[in-house]
N, C-alpha and C positions, 0 to 999 in steps of 0.2 A: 735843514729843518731842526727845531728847538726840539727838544725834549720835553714835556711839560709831566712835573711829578705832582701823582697823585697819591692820594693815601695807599692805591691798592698795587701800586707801582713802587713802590718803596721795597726795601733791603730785605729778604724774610726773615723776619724773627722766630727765635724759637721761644717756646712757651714759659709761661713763668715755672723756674725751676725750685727759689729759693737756695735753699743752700745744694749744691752742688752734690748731686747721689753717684757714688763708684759703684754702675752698675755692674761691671766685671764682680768685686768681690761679694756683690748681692747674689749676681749668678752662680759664683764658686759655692756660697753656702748651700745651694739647693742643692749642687751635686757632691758636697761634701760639706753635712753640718757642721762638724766642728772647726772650718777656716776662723769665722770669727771669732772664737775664744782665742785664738793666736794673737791678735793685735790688741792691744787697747780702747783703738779706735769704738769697737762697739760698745764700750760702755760710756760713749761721749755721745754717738749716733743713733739718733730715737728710731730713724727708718732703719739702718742695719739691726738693733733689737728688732724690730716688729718682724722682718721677716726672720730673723736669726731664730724668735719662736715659731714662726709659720715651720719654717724648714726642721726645726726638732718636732713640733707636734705632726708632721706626716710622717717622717722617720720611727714616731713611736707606734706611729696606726699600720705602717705597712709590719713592723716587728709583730704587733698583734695581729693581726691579718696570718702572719705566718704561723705563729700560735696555736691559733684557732685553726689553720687546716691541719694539725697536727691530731685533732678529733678525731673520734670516729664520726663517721658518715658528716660531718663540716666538711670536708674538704670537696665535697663537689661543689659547693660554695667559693670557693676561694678565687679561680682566677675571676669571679666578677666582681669580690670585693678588690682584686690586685688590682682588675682595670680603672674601678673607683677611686682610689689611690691616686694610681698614677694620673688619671684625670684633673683628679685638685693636684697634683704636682704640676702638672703642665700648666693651668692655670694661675698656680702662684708664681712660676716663672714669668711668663707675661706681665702679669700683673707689675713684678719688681722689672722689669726690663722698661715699662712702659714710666716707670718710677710713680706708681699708685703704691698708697699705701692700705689696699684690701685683702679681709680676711678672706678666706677660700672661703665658700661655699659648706654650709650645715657644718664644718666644724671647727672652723677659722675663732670664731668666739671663744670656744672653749681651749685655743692656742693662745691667744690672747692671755690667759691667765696665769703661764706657764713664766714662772719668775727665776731669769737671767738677771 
């Protein structure tokens, strides 16, 4: 029997990438901000900046986050501002794994500003 090819029977491609994102070093920035200041590379790479700022502006929020339990009576606040935190950190990991380039949630815009 023939094989007869159709569009839906073809090779699977993968998505349009453009230029080619190292998600590994996008992952290392989230669990360690400062990899990207180590190479060059990021100041050629518009997506390694953007999350390179995603990844310092939660690193500065979860530092105030600590701060602020450091009040008096704030700190019964805290682990739910910690779980907020870490909520937009698990979603900007995704986010750069999935190679989107989105700000996290209520405060990803005001990361955006932060000039590397």
């Amino acid at each position: 029997m023939d094989q007869q090819t159709t569009p839906n029977s073809a090779a699977p491609q993968t998505p349009a990438e453009g230029p080619k994102k190292n998600t590994l070093m996008i992952i290392a920035t989230y669990v360690l901000f400062f990899v990207p200041f180590l190479g060059e590379k990021m100041k050629k790479d518009p997506f390694m900046r953007f999350h390179a700022r995603q990844s310092l502006g939660l690193l500065l929020c979860w530092v105030a986050v600590m701060i602020v339990g450091e009040l008096p009576f704030v700190w019964m606040v805290v682990p739910v501002l910690q779980l907020f935190v870490f909520v937009l950190w698990v979603i900007a990991v995704v986010k750069a794994t999935q190679g989107k380039e989105e700000a996290v949630p209520l405060l990803g815009e005001l990361f955006k500003k932060i000039n590397i």
